[in-house]
N, C-alpha and C positions, 0 to 999 in steps of 0.2 A: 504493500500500500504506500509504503513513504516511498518507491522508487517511481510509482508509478504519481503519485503525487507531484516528487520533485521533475517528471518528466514532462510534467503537463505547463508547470510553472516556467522550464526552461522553453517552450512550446511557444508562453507567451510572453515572454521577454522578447523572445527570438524576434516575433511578428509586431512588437508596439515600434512607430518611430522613435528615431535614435535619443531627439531632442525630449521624447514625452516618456520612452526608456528612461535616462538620466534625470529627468524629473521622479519620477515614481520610486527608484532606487535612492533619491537625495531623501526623499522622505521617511524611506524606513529606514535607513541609516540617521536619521533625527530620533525618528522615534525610538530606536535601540538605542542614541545614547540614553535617552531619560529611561528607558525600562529595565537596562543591564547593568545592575552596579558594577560588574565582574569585568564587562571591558571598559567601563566608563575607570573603572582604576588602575586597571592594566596602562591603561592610552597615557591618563595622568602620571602615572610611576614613571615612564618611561621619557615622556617630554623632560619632567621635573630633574630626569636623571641626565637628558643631553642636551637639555637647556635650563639649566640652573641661574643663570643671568636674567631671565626672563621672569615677567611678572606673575603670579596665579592666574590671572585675569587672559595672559595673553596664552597661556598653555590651554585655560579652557577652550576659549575661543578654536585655536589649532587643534585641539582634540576632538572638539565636536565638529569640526569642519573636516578632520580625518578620518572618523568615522562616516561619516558621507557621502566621501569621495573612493573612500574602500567598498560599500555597500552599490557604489555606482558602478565600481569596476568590478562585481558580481550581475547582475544584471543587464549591464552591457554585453557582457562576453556571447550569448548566447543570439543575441542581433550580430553583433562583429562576426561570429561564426558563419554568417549566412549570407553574407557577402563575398562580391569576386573580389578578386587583386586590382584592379582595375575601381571599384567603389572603395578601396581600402586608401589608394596611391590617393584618390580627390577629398579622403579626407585629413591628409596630411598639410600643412600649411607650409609655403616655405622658412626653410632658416638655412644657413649656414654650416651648421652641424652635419648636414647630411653628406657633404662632402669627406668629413671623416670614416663614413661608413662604407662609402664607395672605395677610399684611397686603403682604406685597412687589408695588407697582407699583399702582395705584391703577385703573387698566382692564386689570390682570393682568400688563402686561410688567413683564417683571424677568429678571434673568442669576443663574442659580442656576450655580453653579460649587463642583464637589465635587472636592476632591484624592484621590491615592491614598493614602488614610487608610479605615478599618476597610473596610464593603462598598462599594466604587463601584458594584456590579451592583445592586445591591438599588436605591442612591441614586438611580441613571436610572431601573429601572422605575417604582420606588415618587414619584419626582415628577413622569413622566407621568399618574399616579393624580389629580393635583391640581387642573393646569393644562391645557392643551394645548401641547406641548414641542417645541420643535426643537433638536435637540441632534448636533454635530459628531460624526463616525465615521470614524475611523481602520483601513480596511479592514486583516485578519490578514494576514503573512504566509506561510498557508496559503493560499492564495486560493481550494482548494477548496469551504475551510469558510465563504468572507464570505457566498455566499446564505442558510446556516441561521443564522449569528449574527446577519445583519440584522434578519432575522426574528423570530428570538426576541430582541431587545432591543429594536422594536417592537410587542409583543404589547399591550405596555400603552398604546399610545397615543402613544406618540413618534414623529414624523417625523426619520429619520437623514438628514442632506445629508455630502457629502462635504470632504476639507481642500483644496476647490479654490475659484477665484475666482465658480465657481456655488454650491458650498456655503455661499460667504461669504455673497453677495446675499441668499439663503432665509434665515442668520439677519439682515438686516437688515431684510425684510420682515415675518419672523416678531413680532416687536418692534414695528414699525410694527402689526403687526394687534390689537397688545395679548397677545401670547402670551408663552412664556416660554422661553431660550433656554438650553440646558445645555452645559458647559463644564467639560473637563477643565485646570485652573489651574496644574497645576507638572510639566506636561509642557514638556518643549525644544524650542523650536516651530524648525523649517525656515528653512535660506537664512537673510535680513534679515528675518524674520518677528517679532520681540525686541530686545530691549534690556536692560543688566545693571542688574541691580538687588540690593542684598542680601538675604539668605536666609541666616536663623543667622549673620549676621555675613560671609558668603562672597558675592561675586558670582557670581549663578546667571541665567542666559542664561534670560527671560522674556518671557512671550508680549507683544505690544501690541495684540494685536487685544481683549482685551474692554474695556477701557480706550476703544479707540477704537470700538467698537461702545458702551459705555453712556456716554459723552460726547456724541453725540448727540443724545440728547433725556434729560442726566439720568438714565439708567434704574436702579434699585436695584438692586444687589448685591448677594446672599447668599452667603455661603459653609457651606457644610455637609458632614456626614460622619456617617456612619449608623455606631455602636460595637457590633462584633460582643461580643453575650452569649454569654456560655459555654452549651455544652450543650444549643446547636440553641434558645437559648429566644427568638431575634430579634434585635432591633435595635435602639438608641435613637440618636437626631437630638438631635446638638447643631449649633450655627448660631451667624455672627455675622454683620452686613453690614457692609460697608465704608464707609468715610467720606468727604466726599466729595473726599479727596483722589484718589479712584479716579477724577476727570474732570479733573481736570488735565492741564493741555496741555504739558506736559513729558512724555515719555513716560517718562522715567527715575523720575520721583516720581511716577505711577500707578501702573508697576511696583513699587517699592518697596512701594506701599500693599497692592497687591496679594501680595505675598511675604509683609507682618505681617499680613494674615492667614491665612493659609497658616498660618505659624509659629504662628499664635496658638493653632489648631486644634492643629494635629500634637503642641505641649506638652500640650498636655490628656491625647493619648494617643499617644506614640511609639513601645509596642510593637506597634500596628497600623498604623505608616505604613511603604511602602515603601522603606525603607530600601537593597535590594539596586538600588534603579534610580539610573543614575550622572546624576545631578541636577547637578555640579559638570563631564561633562564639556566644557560648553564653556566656555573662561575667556578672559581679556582678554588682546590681546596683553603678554608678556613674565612672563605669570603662571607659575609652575611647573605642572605638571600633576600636580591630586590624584588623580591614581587610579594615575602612574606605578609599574613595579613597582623597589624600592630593587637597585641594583649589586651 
């Protein structure tokens, strides 16, 4: 029943205009903050902890504007899904940035890694449009829905492998063929998968796999993040790439390198970063635990 519930839901996402989509997901992302203490303190813990300079007043604000714009970029994806490359290309705006995209990797490979910052759904389809992409997938868990999001998150041209030591292999080939490898970058990666590294000043439990996949042969870098415009009007791509502190054979200073950028992104726009996902919860032994609830 919840599968078939949630499939009727993603049914009508899919079919509402983009502009009246993003209105309807702005909403219930308002109404989850007032109804969910649980991410409503999550969101706050997390601003308070990488923007301490900032006022209460301005973290709420950006909290509850963060949760809205995450709630937007659930509801969207399901319209995004159902479009050509061709409706994806005219809803990109131009900037500048996009020349980085195109110049990254010299016979094409390169590691494009987008955080959970403005659309991530758009950022997979819309860089499958460019390149030929192999990009990491983290099956739901719903598992009745992983056939149709596979699917439509490959529409555009993306090959999805899985977070297994087969999915690894496909992106080191994929690389090797001169393609380009996509990468979710400030997710908390499994097991001994990481290493700490800072993030807004906090040790944040970071991946070492693309550090140790573009150390290999060099590979460039990008990080990107596609900035939801208001009012269904699209999306602009800002980018920066990493330096080459990102092949560095300490894996704690690749991480790092890889966290400033992250950070560098997310200041640009923090009330489109996800904020409610507990980024801080794994910490070093002896650390307090920031998301503890107070005695």
């Amino acid at each position: 029943m919840a599968a078939l519930l949630a499939r009727l839901l993603l049914r009508l996402f899919g079919l509402l205009p983009l502009r009246i989509n993003q209105a309807v997901g702005g909403a219930l992302g308002a109404s989850i903050w007032l109804l969910s203490p649980k991410l409503r303190r999550i969101t706050l813990t997390n601003l308070a902890l990488c923007f301490p300079e900032s006022d209460p007043a301005w973290r709420r604000r950006t909290g509850r504007r963060s949760l809205i714009e995450s709630t937007r970029a659930l509801t969207e994806a399901p319209w995004l899904w159902r479009q050509t490359p061709e409706t994806l290309r005219g809803l990109l705006h131009p900037s500048d940035d996009l020349k980085l995209l195109h110049s990254a990797g010299q016979h094409g490979e390169a590691i494009l890694a987008t955080p959970h910052l403005g659309s991530w759904e758009f950022a997979g389809l819309y860089l499958a449009t460019l390149r030929p992409t192999t990009a990491l997938y983290r099956p739901p868990r719903m598992q009745a829905l992983d056939g149709l999001i596979r699917a439509a998150r490959a529409h555009t041209g993306s090959r999805l492998v899985p977070t297994t030591p087969t999915g690894l292999r496909a992106l080191r080939q994929a690389l090797a063929r001169g393609e380009a490898v996509g990468l979710l970058p400030d997710q908390t990666p499994k097991g001994g998968g990481g290493v700490f590294a800072p993030f807004f000043g906090h040790p944040a439990y970071t991946m070492r796999l693309l550090s140790t996949l573009a150390r290999r042969a060099c590979t460039p870098v990008v990080l990107a993040y596609f900035e939801r415009l208001p009012r269904g009007q699209g999306f602009r791509l800002h980018s920066t790439a990493a330096t080459d502190a990102i092949y560095n054979a300490d894996t704690a200073r690749a991480a790092a390198e890889l966290n400033r950028c992250v950070e560098s992104l997310v200041r640009q726009c923090p009330e489109q970063y996800l904020w409610s996902y507990r980024r801080f919860n794994r910490y070093p032994p002896g650390a307090p635990d920031p998301y503890a609830t107070p005695n």
